[in-house]
N, C-alpha and C positions, 0 to 999 in steps of 0.2 A: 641611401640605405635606411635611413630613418624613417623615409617613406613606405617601404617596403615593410619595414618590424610594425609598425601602423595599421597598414593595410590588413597584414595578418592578421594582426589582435583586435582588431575589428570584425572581421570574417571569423575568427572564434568565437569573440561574443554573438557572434550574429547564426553561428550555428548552435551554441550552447541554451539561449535564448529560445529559441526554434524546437530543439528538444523537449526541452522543458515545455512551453507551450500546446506542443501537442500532445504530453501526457497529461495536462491537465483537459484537455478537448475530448480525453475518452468519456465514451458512456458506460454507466452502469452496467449493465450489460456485458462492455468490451473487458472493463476490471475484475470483472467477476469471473467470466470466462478466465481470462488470464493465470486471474488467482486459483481456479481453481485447476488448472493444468497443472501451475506447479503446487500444488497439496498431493494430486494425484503423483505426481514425478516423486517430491522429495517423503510423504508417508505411504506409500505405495496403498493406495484406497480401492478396494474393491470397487465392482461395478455399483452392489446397492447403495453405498457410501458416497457416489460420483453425484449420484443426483439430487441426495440430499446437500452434500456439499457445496455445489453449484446453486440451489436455493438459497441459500444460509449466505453462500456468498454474496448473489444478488438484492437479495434483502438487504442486506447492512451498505452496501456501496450506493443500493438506491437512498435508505435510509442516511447513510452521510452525505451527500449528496444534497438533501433537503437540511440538516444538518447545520450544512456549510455558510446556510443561506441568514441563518438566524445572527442578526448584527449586533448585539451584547455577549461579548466576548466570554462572559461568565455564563451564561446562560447556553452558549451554547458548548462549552466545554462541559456543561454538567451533563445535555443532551448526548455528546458524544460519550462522555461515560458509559450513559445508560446502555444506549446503540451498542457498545463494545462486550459490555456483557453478557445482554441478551444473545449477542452472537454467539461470545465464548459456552454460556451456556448451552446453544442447539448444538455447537460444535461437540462438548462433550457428551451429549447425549446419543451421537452419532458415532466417532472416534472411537476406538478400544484406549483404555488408557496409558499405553505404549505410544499411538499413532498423538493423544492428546497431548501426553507431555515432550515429545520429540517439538509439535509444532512450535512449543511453547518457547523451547528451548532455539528452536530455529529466529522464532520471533523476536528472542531477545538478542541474539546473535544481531540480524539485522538493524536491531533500533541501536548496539554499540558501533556497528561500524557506519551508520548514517554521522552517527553522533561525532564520532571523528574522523571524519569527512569534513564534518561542517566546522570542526575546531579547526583544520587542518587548513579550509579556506578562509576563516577569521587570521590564522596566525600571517597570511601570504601577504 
């Protein structure tokens, strides 16, 4: 029986592992696309809106990306600042400020429920 409860939680981690590594294997390109399906799904973006959006997306994911790369951890958090605003700003210039602040509001939605997620698997 012990063997068995093992085997499983071996085979979880070996599939939660596997998850996880293959979302870090997308390319720019794939996150962007991604992301930009659901902008269009959750602020319902016209079509002029799509292609700007889809740029804007690809920019910053190629942009972090390179980003990711820089190995002073200060440095490249300040990098990624930058990167994040530039974004926010094309965003807003594209965006009616309805469709801006909904995303915004969706964005923090997701960073709380990552957030305790992650509390949720420290506490286990």
């Amino acid at each position: 029986m012990k063997a068995i409860l093992l085997s499983l939680a071996f085979a979880f981690g070996l599939t939660a592992f596997a998850q996880k590594s293959d979302n870090a294997q997308k390319t720019p390109a794939e996150k962007a696309n991604h992301r930009t399906e659901q902008m269009v799904k959750d602020l319902g973006l016209e079509a002029s809106q799509q292609d700007k959006v889809a740029s804007i997306n690809l920019d910053y994911y190629t942009a972090m990306r390179d980003v990711n790369t820089i190995p002073n951890e200060k440095d490249r958090e300040g990098r990624a600042k930058v990167v994040k605003a530039n974004r926010d700003n094309r965003f807003q210039a594209v965006l009616t400020a309805e469709q801006y602040t909904k995303m915004l509001t969706l964005r923090e939605e997701r960073k709380a429920k990552k957030k305790a997620e992650k509390k949720d698997k420290g506490n286990e």
